[in-house]
C-alpha positions in Angstrom: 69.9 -147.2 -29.2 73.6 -146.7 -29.0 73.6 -146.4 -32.8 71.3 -144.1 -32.7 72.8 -142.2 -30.4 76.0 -141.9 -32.0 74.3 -140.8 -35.2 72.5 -138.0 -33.3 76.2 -136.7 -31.6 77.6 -136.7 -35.1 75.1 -134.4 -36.4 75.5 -131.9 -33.2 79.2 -132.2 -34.1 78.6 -131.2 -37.8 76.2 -128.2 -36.6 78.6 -126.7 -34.1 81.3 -126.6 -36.5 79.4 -124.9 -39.2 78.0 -122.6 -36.2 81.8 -122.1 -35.6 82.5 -121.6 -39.4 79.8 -119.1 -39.7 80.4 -115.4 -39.6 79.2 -113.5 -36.3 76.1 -111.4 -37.2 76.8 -109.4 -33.7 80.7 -108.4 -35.0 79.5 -107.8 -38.4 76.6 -105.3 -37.6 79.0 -103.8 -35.3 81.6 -103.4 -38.5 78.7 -101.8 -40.3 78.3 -99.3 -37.1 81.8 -98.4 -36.9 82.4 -98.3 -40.5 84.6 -100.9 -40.9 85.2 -102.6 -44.3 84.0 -105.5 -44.5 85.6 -108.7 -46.1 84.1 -110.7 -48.9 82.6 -113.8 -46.3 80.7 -111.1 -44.1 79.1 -109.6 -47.0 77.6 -112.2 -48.4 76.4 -113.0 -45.3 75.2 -109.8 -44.5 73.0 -110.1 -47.9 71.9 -113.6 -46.8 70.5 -112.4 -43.2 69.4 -109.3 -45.1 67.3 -111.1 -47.9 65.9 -113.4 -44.9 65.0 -110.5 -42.8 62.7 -109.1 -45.6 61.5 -112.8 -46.7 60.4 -112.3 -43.0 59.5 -108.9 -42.6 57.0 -110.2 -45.6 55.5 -113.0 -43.9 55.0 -111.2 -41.8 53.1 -107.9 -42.9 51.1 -110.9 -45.4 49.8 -112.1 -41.8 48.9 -108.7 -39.9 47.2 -107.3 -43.0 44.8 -109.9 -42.8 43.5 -109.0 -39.5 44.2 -105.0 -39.8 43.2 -102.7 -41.8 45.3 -99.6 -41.9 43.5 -95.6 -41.3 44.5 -92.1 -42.3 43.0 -90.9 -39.3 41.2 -92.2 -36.1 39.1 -89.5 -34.5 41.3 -89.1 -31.6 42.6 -85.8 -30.8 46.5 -84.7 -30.0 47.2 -84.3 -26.4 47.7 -80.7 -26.5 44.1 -80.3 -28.5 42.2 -82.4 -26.2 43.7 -80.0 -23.5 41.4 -80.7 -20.7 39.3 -83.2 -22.1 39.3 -87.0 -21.5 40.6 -90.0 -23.3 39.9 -93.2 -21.6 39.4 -91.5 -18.5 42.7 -89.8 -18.5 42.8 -86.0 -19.0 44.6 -84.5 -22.2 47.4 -82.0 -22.3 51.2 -82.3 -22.0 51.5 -81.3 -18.5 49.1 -82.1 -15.2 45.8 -80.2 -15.2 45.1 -80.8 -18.7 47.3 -77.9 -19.4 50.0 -77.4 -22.3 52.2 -74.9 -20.5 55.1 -76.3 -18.3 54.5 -75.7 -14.5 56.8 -72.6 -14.0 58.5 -73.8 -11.2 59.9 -76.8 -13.5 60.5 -74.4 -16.2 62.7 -72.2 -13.7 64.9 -75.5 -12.5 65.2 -76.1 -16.2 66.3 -72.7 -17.1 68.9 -72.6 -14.2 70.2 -75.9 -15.6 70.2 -74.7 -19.2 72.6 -71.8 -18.2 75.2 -74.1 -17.2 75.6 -75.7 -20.3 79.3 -74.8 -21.9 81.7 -76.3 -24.7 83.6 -79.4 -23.0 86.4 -81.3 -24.0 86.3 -84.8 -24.2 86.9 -85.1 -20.7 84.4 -83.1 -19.8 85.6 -80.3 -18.2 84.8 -76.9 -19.5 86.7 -75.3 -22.3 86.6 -72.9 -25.1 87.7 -75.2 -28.3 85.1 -78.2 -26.2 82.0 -78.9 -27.9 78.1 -79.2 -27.0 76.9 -82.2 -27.6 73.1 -83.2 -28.5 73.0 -87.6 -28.5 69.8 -88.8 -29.7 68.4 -92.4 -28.3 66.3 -94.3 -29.3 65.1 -97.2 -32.1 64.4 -97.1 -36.1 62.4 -94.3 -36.3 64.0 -91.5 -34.5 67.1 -93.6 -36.5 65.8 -92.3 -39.4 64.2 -88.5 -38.6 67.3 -87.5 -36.5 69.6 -87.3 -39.6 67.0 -85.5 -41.3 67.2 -82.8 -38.4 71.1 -83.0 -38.5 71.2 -82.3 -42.3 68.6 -79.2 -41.3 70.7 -77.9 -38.5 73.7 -78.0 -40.7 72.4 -75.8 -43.1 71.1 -73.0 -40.4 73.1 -70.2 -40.5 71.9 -69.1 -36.9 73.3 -72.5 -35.0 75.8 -72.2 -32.2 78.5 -73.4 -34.0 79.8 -75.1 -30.4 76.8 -77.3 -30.9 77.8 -80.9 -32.3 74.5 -83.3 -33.3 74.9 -87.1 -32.8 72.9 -89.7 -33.7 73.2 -92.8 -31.0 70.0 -94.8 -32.4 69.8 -98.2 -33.7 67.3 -99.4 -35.5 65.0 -102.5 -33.8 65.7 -101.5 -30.1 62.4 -101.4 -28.0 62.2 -99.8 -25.3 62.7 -102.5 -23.0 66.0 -103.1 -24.0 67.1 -99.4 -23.9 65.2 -98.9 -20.4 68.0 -101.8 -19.6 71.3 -100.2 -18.2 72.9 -103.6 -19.0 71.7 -104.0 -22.3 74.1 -103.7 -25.5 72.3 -101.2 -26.5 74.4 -98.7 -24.6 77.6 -100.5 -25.9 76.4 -100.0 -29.6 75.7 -96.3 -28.7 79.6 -95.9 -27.4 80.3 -97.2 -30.6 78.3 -94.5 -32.5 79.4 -91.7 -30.2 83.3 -92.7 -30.6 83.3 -93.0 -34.5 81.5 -89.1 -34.1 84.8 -88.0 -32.9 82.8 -87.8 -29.1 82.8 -89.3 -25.8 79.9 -90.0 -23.3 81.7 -87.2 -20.9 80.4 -84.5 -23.5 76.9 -85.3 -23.9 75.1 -82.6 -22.1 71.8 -82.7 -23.9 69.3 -85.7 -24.8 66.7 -86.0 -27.1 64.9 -89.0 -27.1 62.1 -91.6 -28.2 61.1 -94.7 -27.4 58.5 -97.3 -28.4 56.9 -100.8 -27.0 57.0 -102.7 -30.3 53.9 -104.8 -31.8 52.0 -104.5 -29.0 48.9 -105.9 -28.1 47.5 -105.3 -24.0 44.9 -102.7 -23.9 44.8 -99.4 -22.4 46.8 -98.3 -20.4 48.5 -101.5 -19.5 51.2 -100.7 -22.6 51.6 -97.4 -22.0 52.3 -97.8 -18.1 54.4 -100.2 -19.3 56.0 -97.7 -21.6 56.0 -94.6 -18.9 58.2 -96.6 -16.9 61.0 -97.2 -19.8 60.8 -93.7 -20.4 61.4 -92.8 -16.8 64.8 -96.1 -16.4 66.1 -94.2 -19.5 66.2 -91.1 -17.9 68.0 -92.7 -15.2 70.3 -94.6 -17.9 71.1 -91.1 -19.1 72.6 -90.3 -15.6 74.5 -93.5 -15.6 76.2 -93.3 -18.7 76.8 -89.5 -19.6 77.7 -87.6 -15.9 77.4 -83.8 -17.6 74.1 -84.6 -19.0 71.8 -81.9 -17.6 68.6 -82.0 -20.3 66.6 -84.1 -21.4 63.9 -83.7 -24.3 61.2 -86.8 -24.4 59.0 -87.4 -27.8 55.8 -89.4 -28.4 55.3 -91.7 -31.6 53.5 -90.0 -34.7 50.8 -91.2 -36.5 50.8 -95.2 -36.4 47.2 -95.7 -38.4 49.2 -96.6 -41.8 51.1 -99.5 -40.5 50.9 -102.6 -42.8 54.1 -104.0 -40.5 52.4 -104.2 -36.8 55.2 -102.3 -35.4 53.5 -99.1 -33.5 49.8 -99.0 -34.5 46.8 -96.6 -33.4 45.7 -96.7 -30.9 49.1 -97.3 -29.2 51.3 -94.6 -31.5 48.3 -92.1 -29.9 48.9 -93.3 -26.2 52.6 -93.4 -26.1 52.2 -89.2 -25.4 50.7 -90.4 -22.4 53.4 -92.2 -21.2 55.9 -89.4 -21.8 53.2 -87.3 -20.0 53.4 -89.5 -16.9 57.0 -89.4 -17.0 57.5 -86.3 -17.2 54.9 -86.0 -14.8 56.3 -88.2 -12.3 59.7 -85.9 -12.3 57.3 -82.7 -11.5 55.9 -84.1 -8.5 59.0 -84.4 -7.4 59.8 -88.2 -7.3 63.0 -89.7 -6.0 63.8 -91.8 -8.5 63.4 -89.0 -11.0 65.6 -86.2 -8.9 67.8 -83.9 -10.8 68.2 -81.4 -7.9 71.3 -82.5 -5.7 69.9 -80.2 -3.0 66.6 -82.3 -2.7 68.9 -85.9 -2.4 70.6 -88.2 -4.6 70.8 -87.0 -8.2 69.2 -90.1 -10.8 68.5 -88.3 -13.4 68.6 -85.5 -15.5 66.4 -82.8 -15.9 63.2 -83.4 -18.1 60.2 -81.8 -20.3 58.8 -82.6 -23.2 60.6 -82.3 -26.5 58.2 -82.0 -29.8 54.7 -83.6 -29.6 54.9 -85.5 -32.9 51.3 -87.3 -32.9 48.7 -86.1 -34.9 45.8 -87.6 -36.7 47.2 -88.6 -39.8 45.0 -87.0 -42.5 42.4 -84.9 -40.2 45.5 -83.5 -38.5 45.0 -81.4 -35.4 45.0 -77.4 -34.3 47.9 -76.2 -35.9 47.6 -77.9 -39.1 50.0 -80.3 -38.9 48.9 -83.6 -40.8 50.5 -86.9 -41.4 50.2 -88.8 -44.8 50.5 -92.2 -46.3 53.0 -90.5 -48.3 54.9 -89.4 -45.3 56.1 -93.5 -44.6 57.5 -95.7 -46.7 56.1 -99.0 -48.0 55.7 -100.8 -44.8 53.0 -98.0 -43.8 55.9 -97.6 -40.6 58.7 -96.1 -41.2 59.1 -92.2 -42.4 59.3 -91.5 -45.9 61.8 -88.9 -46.6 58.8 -86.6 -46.4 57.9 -87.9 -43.2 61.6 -87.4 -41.6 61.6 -83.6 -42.8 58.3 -82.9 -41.5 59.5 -84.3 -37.9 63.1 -82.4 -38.3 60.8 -79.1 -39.0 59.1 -79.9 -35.9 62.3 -80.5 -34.1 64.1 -77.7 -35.4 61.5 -75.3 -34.9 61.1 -76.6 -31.1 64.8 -76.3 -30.6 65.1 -72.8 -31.9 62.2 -71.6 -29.7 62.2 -73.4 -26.0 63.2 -70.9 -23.3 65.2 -74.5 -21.9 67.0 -74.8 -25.7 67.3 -71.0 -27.5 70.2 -70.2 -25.1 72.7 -73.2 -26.0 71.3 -74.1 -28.7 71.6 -70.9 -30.8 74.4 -68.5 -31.0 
C-alpha cells in the first residue's frame, strides 16, 4: 500500500510540473486580444489547443447531426409580422399589445436622453476634441457582424465623424457569463476597449446581443431564462460605463442551418421574445430596470430594441428579408461574410433612421 502510494504521489508530482511548465491558455488568448506578439512556445501551443478545439468542434457536430436535421425555414413568423398574433400563447410584436411601434412615452424618455449625448474625453467629461463612443457586447456572432458594420460605417460619408465604433465581443461567451458583473468577461472587454485607444468613461451608447448556448428546456423556460440575462446586462452596463445613456438590444437570426447545436430553431426564433420581455419589463416601469433618477435609484440605462434580425431563413418575412445557407459558414452557425453584411445593412440602416440614434449618430 505504501508503495503504491508513493508511486501514485510521484505521478501527481510529474503532472504538476508539466502543468507548471505548460503555457497559460488564459495569458495567451489575452496576448492575442491585446495584440501582443507572441513567442515561439505560446504559438505552438495556441495551434495545439486550436487543432483540438476543431478535433472537438468535429465530434461534436458528427454527434448533433445525427439527431438534427438542419431547415431553411420553419413556418414561424418574425415578431413584428405576427404582430398581434400568438406563438405559444404569447402575443407577437416588438412592444406590449402586439404592436411594433415604441410606446411614446418611452420613446420621449429616450429622445430626452439621446439629446444629451456629446463628445467626451477619456474622463468623461464633456469636450469638443472627446469622442462618442458605440461598444458592442456580446459573444461570436455579434463578434463577427459588428466589424462588418464598422467597415460599413467607415465608408459613410454622412457619419458624425465624433462617433468612434468599438467592438467589446468575445467569441464563446453565453449569456450567463456576460449577465455576470464578476465574470472575466468584463475584464476581457477593458482589454478590447483600452487597445481601441478608449476607456469605459466614454462609452455612451450600447448595442448588444446575447445568446443561451446549445440549449435544450422547452418553451419558454430558455427564453425566461434568457430575458433575465438580457435585463443583468443592462444593469452591468450601468456598473461598468457611468455615461452610458442608450441601450440597443438584438435577437438571434435564423438558427435552422445549424449543423454545430449552438443556437437552433426554435430557440434562435424565441430569443426576440426575451429581448421583448426585457425591454418590456423597463416600460412598465420596473425598479430594477430604472433609468430615470427622478423615479429612484438609476440601474440601468435606457432601453429599446435595436434591429430585429430573425427571419425565416429562406421563406423570409414582410419586408423581404431572407436568410440563406449561404449566409453562414460551414458549421451552418456562424455568418458567412454574406451573412455579416446583410446584418451590418440592417444595423446601419436602423442606426441612420431611429428618432433615439439619427441625432448622435449622424452629423
Amino acid at each position: 500500500m505504501r508503495i503504491c502510494a508513493s508511486f501514485l504521489l510521484s505521478l501527481l508530482a510529474v503532472g504538476l510540473f508539466v502543468m507548471a511548465q505548460s503555457p497559460d491558455m488564459n495569458a495567451i488568448r489575452t496576448k492575442v486580444q491585446n495584440g501582443e506578439q507572441l513567442t515561439p512556445e505560446e504559438q505552438s501551443a495556441l495551434q495545439k489547443m486550436k487543432a483540438a478545439q476543431q478535433a472537438a468542434q468535429k465530434k461534436r457536430r458528427e454527434e448533433y447531426l445525427k439527431d438534427h436535421t438542419p431547415v431553411s425555414s420553419t413556418g414561424n413568423l418574425a415578431l413584428p409580422d405576427l404582430g398581434a398574433g400568438m406563438y405559444k400563447g404569447e402575443q407577437g410584436g416588438l412592444y406590449p399589445g402586439g404592436s411594433n411601434t415604441i410606446p411614446a412615452a418611452h420613446l420621449a424618455a429616450g429622445l430626452k436622453i439621446a439629446k444629451q449625448i456629446q463628445p467626451l474625453d477619456k474622463d468623461g467629461h464633456p469636450s469638443p476634441g472627446g469622442k462618442i463612443v458605440m461598444l458592442a457586447i456580446g459573444f461570436s456572432n455579434p463578434n463577427m457582424e459588428f466589424p462588418a458594420f464598422q467597415r460599413m460605417a467607415a465608408e459613410e460619408p454622412d457619419l458624425n465623424p465624433k462617433l468612434m465604433l468599438v467592438n467589446g465581443c468575445v467569441g464563446g461567451r453565453s449569456s450567463e457569463v456576460i449577465a455576470n458583473p464578476d465574470s472575466n468577461y468584463w475584464k476581457e472587454v477593458k482589454g478590447l476597449t483600452d487597445r481601441a485607444g478608449t476607456t469605459f468613461d466614454q462609452v455612451q451608447v450600447i448595442w448588444f446581443k446575447l445568446v443561451v448556448p446549445n440549449p435544450t428546456q422547452p418553451w419558454p423556460a430558455e427564453t425566461k431564462l434568457l430575458a433575465t440575462h438580457y435585463i443583468a446586462t443592462l444593469q452591468n452596463f450601468h456598473k461598468y460605463f457611468p455615461n452610458c445613456k442608450l441601450a440597443f438590444a438584438s435577437n438571434r437570426t435564423y438558427g435552422g442551418y445549424t449543423e454545430a447545436n449552438g443556437s437552433p430553431e426554435p430557440w434562435a426564433y424565441e430569443s426576440g421574445f426575451a429581448v421583448k420581455w426585457a425591454l418590456a419589463a423597463q416600460i412598465e416601469g420596473k425598479p430594477e430596470l430604472n433609468y430615470d433618477p427622478a423615479k429612484g435609484e438609476v440601474r440601468a440605462p435606457w432601453a429599446e430594441w435595436g434591429p430585429y434580425l430573425w427571419t425565416d431563413g429562406v421563406k423570409g418575412r414582410k419586408d423581404g428579408f431572407v436568410y440563406l445557407r449561404t449566409d453562414v459558414g460551414a458549421d451552418g452557425l456562424h455568418p458567412s461574410a454574406s451573412g455579416q453584411k446583410k446584418v451590418a445593412t440592417l444595423m446601419m440602416t436602423f442606426f441612420k433612421s431611429d428618432p433615439a440614434t439619427k441625432g448622435w449618430f449622424l452629423k
